[in-house]
Each structure stands twice: as structure tokens, then as C-alpha cells.
N, C-alpha and C positions, 0 to 999 in steps of 0.2 A: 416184490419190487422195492426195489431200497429207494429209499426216500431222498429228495432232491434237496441240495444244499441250498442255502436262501443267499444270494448273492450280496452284499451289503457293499454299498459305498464308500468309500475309507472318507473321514473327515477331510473338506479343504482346507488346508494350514494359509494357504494366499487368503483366501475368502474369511478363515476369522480373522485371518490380522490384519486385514483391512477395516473389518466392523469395528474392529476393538481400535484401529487407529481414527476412525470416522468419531466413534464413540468419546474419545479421549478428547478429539480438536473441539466438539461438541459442546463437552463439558468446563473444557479449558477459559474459551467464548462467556458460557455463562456466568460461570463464576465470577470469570476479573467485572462484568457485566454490572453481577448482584451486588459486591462485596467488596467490590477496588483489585488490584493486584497485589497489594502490599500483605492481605489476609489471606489471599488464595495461595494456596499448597500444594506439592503433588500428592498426599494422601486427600485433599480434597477431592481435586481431579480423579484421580485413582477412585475413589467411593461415588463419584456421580458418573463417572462413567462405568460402575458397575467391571470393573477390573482389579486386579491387585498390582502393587506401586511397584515392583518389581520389573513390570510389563514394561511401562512409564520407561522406567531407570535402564531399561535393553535397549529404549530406543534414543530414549533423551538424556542429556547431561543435569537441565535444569528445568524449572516451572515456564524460564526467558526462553527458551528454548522452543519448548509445545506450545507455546503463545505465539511465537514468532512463523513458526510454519503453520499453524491451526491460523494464521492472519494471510500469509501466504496461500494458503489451499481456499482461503474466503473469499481471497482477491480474484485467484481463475474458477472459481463458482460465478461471482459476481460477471465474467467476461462471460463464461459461456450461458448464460440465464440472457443474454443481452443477444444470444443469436447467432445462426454461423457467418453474419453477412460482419459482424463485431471485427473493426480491425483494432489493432493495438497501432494506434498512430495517430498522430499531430496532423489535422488534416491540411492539405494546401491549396487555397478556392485561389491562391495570387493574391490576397490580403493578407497580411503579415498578424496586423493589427486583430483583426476579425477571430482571425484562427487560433489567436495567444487567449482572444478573450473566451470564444467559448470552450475552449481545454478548461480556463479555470476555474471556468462556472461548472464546470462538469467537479472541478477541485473542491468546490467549494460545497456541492450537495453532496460530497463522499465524505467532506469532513464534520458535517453535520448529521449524518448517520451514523447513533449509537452501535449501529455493528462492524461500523470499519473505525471511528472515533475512540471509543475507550479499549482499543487493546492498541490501536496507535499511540495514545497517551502513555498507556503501561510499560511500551516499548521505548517511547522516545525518553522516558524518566529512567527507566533503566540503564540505557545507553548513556546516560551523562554518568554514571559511577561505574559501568562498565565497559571498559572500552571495546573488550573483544566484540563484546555484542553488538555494539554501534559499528563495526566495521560490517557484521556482517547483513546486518541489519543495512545498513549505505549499500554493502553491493548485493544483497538479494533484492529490497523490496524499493530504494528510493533511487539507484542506478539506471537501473531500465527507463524509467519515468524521465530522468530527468536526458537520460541519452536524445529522446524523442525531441526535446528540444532544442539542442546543440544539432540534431539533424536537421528542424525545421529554421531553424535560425542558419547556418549555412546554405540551403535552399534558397533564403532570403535574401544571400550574398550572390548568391548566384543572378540574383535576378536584379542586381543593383538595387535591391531594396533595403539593404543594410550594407556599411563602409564596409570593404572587407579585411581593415585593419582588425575589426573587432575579434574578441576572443569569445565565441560564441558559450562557454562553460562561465566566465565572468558574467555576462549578458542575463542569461538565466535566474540570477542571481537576484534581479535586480527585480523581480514580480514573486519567485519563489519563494526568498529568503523573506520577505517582508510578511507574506500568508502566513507563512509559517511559524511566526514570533509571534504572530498576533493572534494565531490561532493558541500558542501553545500555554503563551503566559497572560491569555484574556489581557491583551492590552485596549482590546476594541473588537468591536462587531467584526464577522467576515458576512462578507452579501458578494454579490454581483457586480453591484457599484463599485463596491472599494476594489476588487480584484479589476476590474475595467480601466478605473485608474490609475494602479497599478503600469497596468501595459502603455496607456497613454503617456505617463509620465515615465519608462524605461524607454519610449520611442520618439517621444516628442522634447522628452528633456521640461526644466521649471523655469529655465530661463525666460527673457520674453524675447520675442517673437521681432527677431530686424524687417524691414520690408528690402526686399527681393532676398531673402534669408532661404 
């Protein structure tokens, strides 16, 4: 009786190149984490994620590149870790005011978490000497975000709760851009407060106040 052949499996080529790109965004993470971005390498990357830089260079053009999607792929971990009920959207209770504040307090504890903060840093420093990447960096990862508000602030028009001269893309402008300066070039604390006043002062204005105003 001739003996049975042993059926063998053929290797998953999907299944390793997903571990090996899990493994890479992993590693990408850590590094800028331990050591800044400025030292981190793709032969770094490459020897902590246990690959060779060839792999890296099949899939990426640069180090800005596996950072930017390994920040990417952190951000929909961080969405789905939050649950299926998780929406991506600016909520609308009919407070204008209310709904801007707690969006940016949710901003404000994501840019105080070393795993979303130092590869934001890395990114947005690279993007001032490279422009391609700041584009795409604007429409992959700060586009979406900032869409959510231009929708919620038209909402607001709607409901005559903002003139509807406004240009809801400027408006934005006016709580985002200020975080954002102050977050990037330590000009001051970001808290809750300042982000609160932020919106107070984009909605109420610094003027004072006429009676029957």
C-alpha cells in the first residue's frame, strides 16, 4: 500500500504581509517615540521590526511616509478600540457652542497622548520643508477632521444660529488654527479652558457687549 502524501499548506503571502506591515507601523511608532524622528531610519525600522529594508522600500518611498500611515492606521485602531456604536462626527445636541467645546476637549486629550502627539510632531515638522507631504498629510489625516466642522457649522446656519454670510472653512479657523500654534510651538498650555475660550471668543466675539445687542 503506497503511502499517502502529507498535504501541506502553501504559505499566506496576504497573512505575512500584513504581519510584516503591522510589524513595520509598530516599529515606526516606537522609534520616532524613543529617539525623535530626526535619528530614526528605515534600516532602524527595518531591524526592529525584524524585516529587511527592501520590504520597507516595496512599500514606501520614505521613513515620512511609514510614519504617516503607521499614524493613519493608529488613528482607525483608536476609532474602533472606542466601539461599534464610535461615530466619526461633530455631534448636534442644538448647541453650537456646547458641541465645538466638547470636540475639542476630546482634541485636546488626543494631543496630550504621547501615541498620537510625537509622530504628529514628526509629521507636522516635516511637512514645513516638505511640501508634498504636507499636502498629503492636509488631505489624508487633517481633511476629514476638519470637514466635520464646516458640516457642523453649516448645520448651525441652518438653524439661524450662525449668520449665514459666514464662510464656514474660515470660521473653523478661528478655535483650530489657535490649538494648533500653541500646541506646536509651546506658546502656552492647551487645557479645556483655553480650548472653551477659544469657541466662546470665535462665537461671541471680544468686543463688549451693547445692550439690546
Amino acid at each position: 500500500m503506497a503511502a499517502q502524501k502529507s498535504e501541506r499548506t502553501a504559505p499566506n503571502s496576504t497573512r505575512r504581509s500584513e504581519k510584516s506591515r503591522r510589524a513595520i507601523y509598530d516599529a515606526a511608532l516606537a522609534l520616532v517615540g524613543e529617539i525623535g524622528y530626526p535619528k530614526t531610519t528605515i534600516e532602524g525600522i527595518a531591524a526592529r521590526a525584524g524585516v529587511g529594508k527592501q520590504t520597507i522600500y516595496r512599500w514606501w518611498s520614505s521613513k515620512a511616509d511609514v510614519l504617516l500611515e503607521a499614524f493613519l492606521d493608529l488613528s482607525e485602531q483608536a476609532a474602533r478600540d472606542a466601539g461599534p456604536d464610535y461615530e466619526f462626527a461633530i455631534p448636534d445636541t442644538g448647541d453650537l457652542a456646547a458641541d465645538l467645546k466638547a470636540v475639542l476637549r476630546l482634541t485636546v486629550d488626543q494631543l496630550k497622548d504621547p501615541r498620537f502627539a510625537v509622530p504628529s510632531r514628526a509629521l507636522a515638522a516635516e511637512g514645513v520643508v516638505d511640501e508634498q507631504l504636507s499636502r498629503v498629510v492636509v488631505a489624508k489625516l487633517l481633511e476629514p477632521s476638519l470637514q466635520l466642522y464646516v458640516d457642523r457649522v453649516r448645520a448651525a446656519q441652518e438653524a439661524g444660529q450662525v449668520r449665514r454670510e459666514v464662510d464656514p472653512r474660515i470660521a473653523l479657523e478661528l478655535w483650530v488654527s489657535p490649538l494648533a500654534q500653541r500646541w506646536l510651538q509651546h506658546t502656552g498650555p492647551i487645557s479645556y479652558e483655553y480650548t472653551d475660550t477659544l469657541v466662546d471668543y470665535a462665537l461671541y466675539g471680544i468686543a463688549p457687549h451693547r445692550a439690546g445687542a
